[in-house]
MIKEZA-179966 format. One record per residue (C-alpha): residue in three letters; x, y, z. Coordinates in steps of 0.001 Angstrom, whole numbers, plus 500000, padded with zeros to 6 digits. Layout:
residues N
ALAXYZ
...
end
This chain:
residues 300
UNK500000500000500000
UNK501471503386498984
UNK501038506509500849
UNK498308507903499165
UNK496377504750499635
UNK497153504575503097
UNK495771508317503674
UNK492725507282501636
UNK492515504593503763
UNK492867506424507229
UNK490946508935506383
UNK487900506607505546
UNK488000504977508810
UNK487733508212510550
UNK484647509104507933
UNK482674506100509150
UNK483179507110512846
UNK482368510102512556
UNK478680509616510628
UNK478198506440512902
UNK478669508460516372
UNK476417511376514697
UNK479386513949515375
UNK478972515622511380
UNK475886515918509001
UNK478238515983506070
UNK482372515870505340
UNK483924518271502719
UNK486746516172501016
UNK487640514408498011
UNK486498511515495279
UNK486780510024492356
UNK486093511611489295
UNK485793509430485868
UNK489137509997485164
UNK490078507880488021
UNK491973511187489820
UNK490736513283492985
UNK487495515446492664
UNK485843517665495362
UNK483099516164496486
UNK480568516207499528
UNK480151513031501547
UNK476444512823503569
UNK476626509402504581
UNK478910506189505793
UNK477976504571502188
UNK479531507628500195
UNK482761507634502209
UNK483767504402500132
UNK484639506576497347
UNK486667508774499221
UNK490328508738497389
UNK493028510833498260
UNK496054511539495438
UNK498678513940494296
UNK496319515936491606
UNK494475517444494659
UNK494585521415494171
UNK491062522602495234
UNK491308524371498814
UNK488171522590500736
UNK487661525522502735
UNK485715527182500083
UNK483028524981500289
UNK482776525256504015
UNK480281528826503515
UNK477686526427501647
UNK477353524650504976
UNK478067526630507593
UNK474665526401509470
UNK475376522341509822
UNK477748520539511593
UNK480445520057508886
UNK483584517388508854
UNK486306518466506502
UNK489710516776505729
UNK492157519808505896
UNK496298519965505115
UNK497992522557505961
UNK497202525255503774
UNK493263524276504545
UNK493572524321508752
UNK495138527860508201
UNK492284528952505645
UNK489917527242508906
UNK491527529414511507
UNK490704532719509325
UNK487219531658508353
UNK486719531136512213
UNK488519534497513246
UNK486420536065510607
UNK482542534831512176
UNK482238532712509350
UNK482544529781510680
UNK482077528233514498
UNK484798525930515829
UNK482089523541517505
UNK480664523247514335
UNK483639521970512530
UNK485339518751513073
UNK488832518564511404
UNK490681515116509792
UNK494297516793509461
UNK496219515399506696
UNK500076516054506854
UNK500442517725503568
UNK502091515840500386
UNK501884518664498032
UNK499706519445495084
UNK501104517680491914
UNK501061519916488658
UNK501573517437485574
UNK502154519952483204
UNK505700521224485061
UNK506241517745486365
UNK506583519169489762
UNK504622519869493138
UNK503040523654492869
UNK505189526222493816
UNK503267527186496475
UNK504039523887498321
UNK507409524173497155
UNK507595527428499479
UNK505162526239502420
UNK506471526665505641
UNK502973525050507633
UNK502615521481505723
UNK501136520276509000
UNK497576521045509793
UNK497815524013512576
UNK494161522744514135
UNK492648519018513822
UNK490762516608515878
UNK492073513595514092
UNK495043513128512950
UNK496409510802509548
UNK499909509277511172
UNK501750510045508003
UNK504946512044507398
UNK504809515300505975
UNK507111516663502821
UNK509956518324503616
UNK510227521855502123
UNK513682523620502581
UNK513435526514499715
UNK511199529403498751
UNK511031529564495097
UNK508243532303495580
UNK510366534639497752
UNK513111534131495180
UNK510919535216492259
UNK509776538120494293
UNK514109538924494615
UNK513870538612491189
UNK511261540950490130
UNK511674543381492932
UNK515315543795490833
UNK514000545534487732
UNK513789548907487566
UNK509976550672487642
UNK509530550450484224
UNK510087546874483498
UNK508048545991486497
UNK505191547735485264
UNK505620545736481531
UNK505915542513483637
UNK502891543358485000
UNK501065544640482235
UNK502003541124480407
UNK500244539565482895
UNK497173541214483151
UNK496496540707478776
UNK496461536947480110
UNK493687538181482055
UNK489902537030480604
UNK488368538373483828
UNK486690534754483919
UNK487083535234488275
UNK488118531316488795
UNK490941532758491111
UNK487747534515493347
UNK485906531252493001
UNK488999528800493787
UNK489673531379497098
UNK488344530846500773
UNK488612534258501474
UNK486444535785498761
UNK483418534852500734
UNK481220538120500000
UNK477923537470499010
UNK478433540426496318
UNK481830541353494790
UNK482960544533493649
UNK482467543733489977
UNK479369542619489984
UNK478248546081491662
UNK476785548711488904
UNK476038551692491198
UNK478156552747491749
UNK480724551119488454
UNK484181549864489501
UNK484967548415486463
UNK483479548103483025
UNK483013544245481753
UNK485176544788478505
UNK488501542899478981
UNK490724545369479238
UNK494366545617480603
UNK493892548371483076
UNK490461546934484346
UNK492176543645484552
UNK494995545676486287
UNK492424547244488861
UNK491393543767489504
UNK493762542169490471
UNK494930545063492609
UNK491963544954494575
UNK491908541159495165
UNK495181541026496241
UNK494787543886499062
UNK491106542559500046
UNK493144539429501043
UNK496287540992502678
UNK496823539533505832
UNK494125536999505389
UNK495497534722502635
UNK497438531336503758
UNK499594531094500174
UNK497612528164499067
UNK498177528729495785
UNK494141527417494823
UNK494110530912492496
UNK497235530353490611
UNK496181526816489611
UNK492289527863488911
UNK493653530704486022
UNK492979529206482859
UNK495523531745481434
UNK498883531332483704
UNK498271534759485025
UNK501136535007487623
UNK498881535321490935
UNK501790533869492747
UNK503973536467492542
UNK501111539565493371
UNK500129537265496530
UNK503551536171497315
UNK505112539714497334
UNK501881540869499608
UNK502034538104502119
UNK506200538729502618
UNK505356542052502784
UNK503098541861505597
UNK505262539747507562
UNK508124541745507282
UNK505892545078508037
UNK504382543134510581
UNK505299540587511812
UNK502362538737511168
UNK501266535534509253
UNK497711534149508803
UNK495888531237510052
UNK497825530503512753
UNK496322530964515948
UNK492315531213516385
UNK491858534655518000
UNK494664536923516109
UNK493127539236514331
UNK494301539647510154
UNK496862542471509826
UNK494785545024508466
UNK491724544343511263
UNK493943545891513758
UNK495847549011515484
UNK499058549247516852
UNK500141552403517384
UNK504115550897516743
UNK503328550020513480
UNK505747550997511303
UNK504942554431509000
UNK506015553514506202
UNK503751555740504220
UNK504927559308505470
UNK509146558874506512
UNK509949555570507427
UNK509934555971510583
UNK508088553943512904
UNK506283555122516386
UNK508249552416517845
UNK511667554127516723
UNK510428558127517495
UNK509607556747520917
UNK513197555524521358
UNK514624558468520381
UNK513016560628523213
UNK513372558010525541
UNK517389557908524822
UNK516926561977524634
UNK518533562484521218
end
Protein backbone atom coordinates (compact mmCIF):
# COMPACT_ATOMS: atom_id res chain seq x y z
CA UNK A 1 0.00 0.00 0.00
CA UNK A 2 1.47 3.39 -1.02
CA UNK A 3 1.04 6.51 0.85
CA UNK A 4 -1.69 7.90 -0.84
CA UNK A 5 -3.62 4.75 -0.37
CA UNK A 6 -2.85 4.57 3.10
CA UNK A 7 -4.23 8.32 3.67
CA UNK A 8 -7.28 7.28 1.64
CA UNK A 9 -7.49 4.59 3.76
CA UNK A 10 -7.13 6.42 7.23
CA UNK A 11 -9.05 8.94 6.38
CA UNK A 12 -12.10 6.61 5.55
CA UNK A 13 -12.00 4.98 8.81
CA UNK A 14 -12.27 8.21 10.55
CA UNK A 15 -15.35 9.10 7.93
CA UNK A 16 -17.33 6.10 9.15
CA UNK A 17 -16.82 7.11 12.85
CA UNK A 18 -17.63 10.10 12.56
CA UNK A 19 -21.32 9.62 10.63
CA UNK A 20 -21.80 6.44 12.90
CA UNK A 21 -21.33 8.46 16.37
CA UNK A 22 -23.58 11.38 14.70
CA UNK A 23 -20.61 13.95 15.38
CA UNK A 24 -21.03 15.62 11.38
CA UNK A 25 -24.11 15.92 9.00
CA UNK A 26 -21.76 15.98 6.07
CA UNK A 27 -17.63 15.87 5.34
CA UNK A 28 -16.08 18.27 2.72
CA UNK A 29 -13.25 16.17 1.02
CA UNK A 30 -12.36 14.41 -1.99
CA UNK A 31 -13.50 11.51 -4.72
CA UNK A 32 -13.22 10.02 -7.64
CA UNK A 33 -13.91 11.61 -10.70
CA UNK A 34 -14.21 9.43 -14.13
CA UNK A 35 -10.86 10.00 -14.84
CA UNK A 36 -9.92 7.88 -11.98
CA UNK A 37 -8.03 11.19 -10.18
CA UNK A 38 -9.26 13.28 -7.02
CA UNK A 39 -12.51 15.45 -7.34
CA UNK A 40 -14.16 17.66 -4.64
CA UNK A 41 -16.90 16.16 -3.51
CA UNK A 42 -19.43 16.21 -0.47
CA UNK A 43 -19.85 13.03 1.55
CA UNK A 44 -23.56 12.82 3.57
CA UNK A 45 -23.37 9.40 4.58
CA UNK A 46 -21.09 6.19 5.79
CA UNK A 47 -22.02 4.57 2.19
CA UNK A 48 -20.47 7.63 0.20
CA UNK A 49 -17.24 7.63 2.21
CA UNK A 50 -16.23 4.40 0.13
CA UNK A 51 -15.36 6.58 -2.65
CA UNK A 52 -13.33 8.77 -0.78
CA UNK A 53 -9.67 8.74 -2.61
CA UNK A 54 -6.97 10.83 -1.74
CA UNK A 55 -3.95 11.54 -4.56
CA UNK A 56 -1.32 13.94 -5.70
CA UNK A 57 -3.68 15.94 -8.39
CA UNK A 58 -5.53 17.44 -5.34
CA UNK A 59 -5.41 21.42 -5.83
CA UNK A 60 -8.94 22.60 -4.77
CA UNK A 61 -8.69 24.37 -1.19
CA UNK A 62 -11.83 22.59 0.74
CA UNK A 63 -12.34 25.52 2.74
CA UNK A 64 -14.28 27.18 0.08
CA UNK A 65 -16.97 24.98 0.29
CA UNK A 66 -17.22 25.26 4.01
CA UNK A 67 -19.72 28.83 3.52
CA UNK A 68 -22.31 26.43 1.65
CA UNK A 69 -22.65 24.65 4.98
CA UNK A 70 -21.93 26.63 7.59
CA UNK A 71 -25.33 26.40 9.47
CA UNK A 72 -24.62 22.34 9.82
CA UNK A 73 -22.25 20.54 11.59
CA UNK A 74 -19.55 20.06 8.89
CA UNK A 75 -16.42 17.39 8.85
CA UNK A 76 -13.69 18.47 6.50
CA UNK A 77 -10.29 16.78 5.73
CA UNK A 78 -7.84 19.81 5.90
CA UNK A 79 -3.70 19.97 5.12
CA UNK A 80 -2.01 22.56 5.96
CA UNK A 81 -2.80 25.25 3.77
CA UNK A 82 -6.74 24.28 4.55
CA UNK A 83 -6.43 24.32 8.75
CA UNK A 84 -4.86 27.86 8.20
CA UNK A 85 -7.72 28.95 5.64
CA UNK A 86 -10.08 27.24 8.91
CA UNK A 87 -8.47 29.41 11.51
CA UNK A 88 -9.30 32.72 9.32
CA UNK A 89 -12.78 31.66 8.35
CA UNK A 90 -13.28 31.14 12.21
CA UNK A 91 -11.48 34.50 13.25
CA UNK A 92 -13.58 36.07 10.61
CA UNK A 93 -17.46 34.83 12.18
CA UNK A 94 -17.76 32.71 9.35
CA UNK A 95 -17.46 29.78 10.68
CA UNK A 96 -17.92 28.23 14.50
CA UNK A 97 -15.20 25.93 15.83
CA UNK A 98 -17.91 23.54 17.51
CA UNK A 99 -19.34 23.25 14.33
CA UNK A 100 -16.36 21.97 12.53
CA UNK A 101 -14.66 18.75 13.07
CA UNK A 102 -11.17 18.56 11.40
CA UNK A 103 -9.32 15.12 9.79
CA UNK A 104 -5.70 16.79 9.46
CA UNK A 105 -3.78 15.40 6.70
CA UNK A 106 0.08 16.05 6.85
CA UNK A 107 0.44 17.72 3.57
CA UNK A 108 2.09 15.84 0.39
CA UNK A 109 1.88 18.66 -1.97
CA UNK A 110 -0.29 19.45 -4.92
CA UNK A 111 1.10 17.68 -8.09
CA UNK A 112 1.06 19.92 -11.34
CA UNK A 113 1.57 17.44 -14.43
CA UNK A 114 2.15 19.95 -16.80
CA UNK A 115 5.70 21.22 -14.94
CA UNK A 116 6.24 17.75 -13.64
CA UNK A 117 6.58 19.17 -10.24
CA UNK A 118 4.62 19.87 -6.86
CA UNK A 119 3.04 23.65 -7.13
CA UNK A 120 5.19 26.22 -6.18
CA UNK A 121 3.27 27.19 -3.53
CA UNK A 122 4.04 23.89 -1.68
CA UNK A 123 7.41 24.17 -2.85
CA UNK A 124 7.59 27.43 -0.52
CA UNK A 125 5.16 26.24 2.42
CA UNK A 126 6.47 26.66 5.64
CA UNK A 127 2.97 25.05 7.63
CA UNK A 128 2.62 21.48 5.72
CA UNK A 129 1.14 20.28 9.00
CA UNK A 130 -2.42 21.05 9.79
CA UNK A 131 -2.18 24.01 12.58
CA UNK A 132 -5.84 22.74 14.14
CA UNK A 133 -7.35 19.02 13.82
CA UNK A 134 -9.24 16.61 15.88
CA UNK A 135 -7.93 13.59 14.09
CA UNK A 136 -4.96 13.13 12.95
CA UNK A 137 -3.59 10.80 9.55
CA UNK A 138 -0.09 9.28 11.17
CA UNK A 139 1.75 10.05 8.00
CA UNK A 140 4.95 12.04 7.40
CA UNK A 141 4.81 15.30 5.97
CA UNK A 142 7.11 16.66 2.82
CA UNK A 143 9.96 18.32 3.62
CA UNK A 144 10.23 21.86 2.12
CA UNK A 145 13.68 23.62 2.58
CA UNK A 146 13.43 26.51 -0.29
CA UNK A 147 11.20 29.40 -1.25
CA UNK A 148 11.03 29.56 -4.90
CA UNK A 149 8.24 32.30 -4.42
CA UNK A 150 10.37 34.64 -2.25
CA UNK A 151 13.11 34.13 -4.82
CA UNK A 152 10.92 35.22 -7.74
CA UNK A 153 9.78 38.12 -5.71
CA UNK A 154 14.11 38.92 -5.39
CA UNK A 155 13.87 38.61 -8.81
CA UNK A 156 11.26 40.95 -9.87
CA UNK A 157 11.67 43.38 -7.07
CA UNK A 158 15.31 43.79 -9.17
CA UNK A 159 14.00 45.53 -12.27
CA UNK A 160 13.79 48.91 -12.43
CA UNK A 161 9.98 50.67 -12.36
CA UNK A 162 9.53 50.45 -15.78
CA UNK A 163 10.09 46.87 -16.50
CA UNK A 164 8.05 45.99 -13.50
CA UNK A 165 5.19 47.74 -14.74
CA UNK A 166 5.62 45.74 -18.47
CA UNK A 167 5.91 42.51 -16.36
CA UNK A 168 2.89 43.36 -15.00
CA UNK A 169 1.07 44.64 -17.77
CA UNK A 170 2.00 41.12 -19.59
CA UNK A 171 0.24 39.56 -17.10
CA UNK A 172 -2.83 41.21 -16.85
CA UNK A 173 -3.50 40.71 -21.22
CA UNK A 174 -3.54 36.95 -19.89
CA UNK A 175 -6.31 38.18 -17.95
CA UNK A 176 -10.10 37.03 -19.40
CA UNK A 177 -11.63 38.37 -16.17
CA UNK A 178 -13.31 34.75 -16.08
CA UNK A 179 -12.92 35.23 -11.73
CA UNK A 180 -11.88 31.32 -11.21
CA UNK A 181 -9.06 32.76 -8.89
CA UNK A 182 -12.25 34.52 -6.65
CA UNK A 183 -14.09 31.25 -7.00
CA UNK A 184 -11.00 28.80 -6.21
CA UNK A 185 -10.33 31.38 -2.90
CA UNK A 186 -11.66 30.85 0.77
CA UNK A 187 -11.39 34.26 1.47
CA UNK A 188 -13.56 35.79 -1.24
CA UNK A 189 -16.58 34.85 0.73
CA UNK A 190 -18.78 38.12 0.00
CA UNK A 191 -22.08 37.47 -0.99
CA UNK A 192 -21.57 40.43 -3.68
CA UNK A 193 -18.17 41.35 -5.21
CA UNK A 194 -17.04 44.53 -6.35
CA UNK A 195 -17.53 43.73 -10.02
CA UNK A 196 -20.63 42.62 -10.02
CA UNK A 197 -21.75 46.08 -8.34
CA UNK A 198 -23.22 48.71 -11.10
CA UNK A 199 -23.96 51.69 -8.80
CA UNK A 200 -21.84 52.75 -8.25
CA UNK A 201 -19.28 51.12 -11.55
CA UNK A 202 -15.82 49.86 -10.50
CA UNK A 203 -15.03 48.41 -13.54
CA UNK A 204 -16.52 48.10 -16.98
CA UNK A 205 -16.99 44.24 -18.25
CA UNK A 206 -14.82 44.79 -21.49
CA UNK A 207 -11.50 42.90 -21.02
CA UNK A 208 -9.28 45.37 -20.76
CA UNK A 209 -5.63 45.62 -19.40
CA UNK A 210 -6.11 48.37 -16.92
CA UNK A 211 -9.54 46.93 -15.65
CA UNK A 212 -7.82 43.64 -15.45
CA UNK A 213 -5.00 45.68 -13.71
CA UNK A 214 -7.58 47.24 -11.14
CA UNK A 215 -8.61 43.77 -10.50
CA UNK A 216 -6.24 42.17 -9.53
CA UNK A 217 -5.07 45.06 -7.39
CA UNK A 218 -8.04 44.95 -5.42
CA UNK A 219 -8.09 41.16 -4.84
CA UNK A 220 -4.82 41.03 -3.76
CA UNK A 221 -5.21 43.89 -0.94
CA UNK A 222 -8.89 42.56 0.05
CA UNK A 223 -6.86 39.43 1.04
CA UNK A 224 -3.71 40.99 2.68
CA UNK A 225 -3.18 39.53 5.83
CA UNK A 226 -5.87 37.00 5.39
CA UNK A 227 -4.50 34.72 2.64
CA UNK A 228 -2.56 31.34 3.76
CA UNK A 229 -0.41 31.09 0.17
CA UNK A 230 -2.39 28.16 -0.93
CA UNK A 231 -1.82 28.73 -4.21
CA UNK A 232 -5.86 27.42 -5.18
CA UNK A 233 -5.89 30.91 -7.50
CA UNK A 234 -2.76 30.35 -9.39
CA UNK A 235 -3.82 26.82 -10.39
CA UNK A 236 -7.71 27.86 -11.09
CA UNK A 237 -6.35 30.70 -13.98
CA UNK A 238 -7.02 29.21 -17.14
CA UNK A 239 -4.48 31.75 -18.57
CA UNK A 240 -1.12 31.33 -16.30
CA UNK A 241 -1.73 34.76 -14.98
CA UNK A 242 1.14 35.01 -12.38
CA UNK A 243 -1.12 35.32 -9.06
CA UNK A 244 1.79 33.87 -7.25
CA UNK A 245 3.97 36.47 -7.46
CA UNK A 246 1.11 39.57 -6.63
CA UNK A 247 0.13 37.27 -3.47
CA UNK A 248 3.55 36.17 -2.68
CA UNK A 249 5.11 39.71 -2.67
CA UNK A 250 1.88 40.87 -0.39
CA UNK A 251 2.03 38.10 2.12
CA UNK A 252 6.20 38.73 2.62
CA UNK A 253 5.36 42.05 2.78
CA UNK A 254 3.10 41.86 5.60
CA UNK A 255 5.26 39.75 7.56
CA UNK A 256 8.12 41.74 7.28
CA UNK A 257 5.89 45.08 8.04
CA UNK A 258 4.38 43.13 10.58
CA UNK A 259 5.30 40.59 11.81
CA UNK A 260 2.36 38.74 11.17
CA UNK A 261 1.27 35.53 9.25
CA UNK A 262 -2.29 34.15 8.80
CA UNK A 263 -4.11 31.24 10.05
CA UNK A 264 -2.18 30.50 12.75
CA UNK A 265 -3.68 30.96 15.95
CA UNK A 266 -7.68 31.21 16.39
CA UNK A 267 -8.14 34.66 18.00
CA UNK A 268 -5.34 36.92 16.11
CA UNK A 269 -6.87 39.24 14.33
CA UNK A 270 -5.70 39.65 10.15
CA UNK A 271 -3.14 42.47 9.83
CA UNK A 272 -5.21 45.02 8.47
CA UNK A 273 -8.28 44.34 11.26
CA UNK A 274 -6.06 45.89 13.76
CA UNK A 275 -4.15 49.01 15.48
CA UNK A 276 -0.94 49.25 16.85
CA UNK A 277 0.14 52.40 17.38
CA UNK A 278 4.12 50.90 16.74
CA UNK A 279 3.33 50.02 13.48
CA UNK A 280 5.75 51.00 11.30
CA UNK A 281 4.94 54.43 9.00
CA UNK A 282 6.02 53.51 6.20
CA UNK A 283 3.75 55.74 4.22
CA UNK A 284 4.93 59.31 5.47
CA UNK A 285 9.15 58.87 6.51
CA UNK A 286 9.95 55.57 7.43
CA UNK A 287 9.93 55.97 10.58
CA UNK A 288 8.09 53.94 12.90
CA UNK A 289 6.28 55.12 16.39
CA UNK A 290 8.25 52.42 17.84
CA UNK A 291 11.67 54.13 16.72
CA UNK A 292 10.43 58.13 17.50
CA UNK A 293 9.61 56.75 20.92
CA UNK A 294 13.20 55.52 21.36
CA UNK A 295 14.62 58.47 20.38
CA UNK A 296 13.02 60.63 23.21
CA UNK A 297 13.37 58.01 25.54
CA UNK A 298 17.39 57.91 24.82
CA UNK A 299 16.93 61.98 24.63
CA UNK A 300 18.53 62.48 21.22
Amino acid sequence: MNKNEEITEAIKEYSRKLFIDDEVELIIGFGRAKNGKSKPQIFWTKEDVDNFLWDENISINQATFTSKYKDKKIGIVAQGCVSRSLVVLINENQLKRENLVIIGVPCQGAYIESKNSLHESCLSCKYPMPVIYDYLVDVKPIEINSDPIQERVKKIEALSDKEKLEYFKEQMNKCIRCYACRQACPMCYCETCFVDVNSPKWLSKANETNDNGIWSIVRTYHIAGRCVECGACDRSCPEGVDLMYLIGKMNRDIKTLFGFESGLKIGALPAFSAFNPYDPDFFWDGESKEKESGKKEGGS
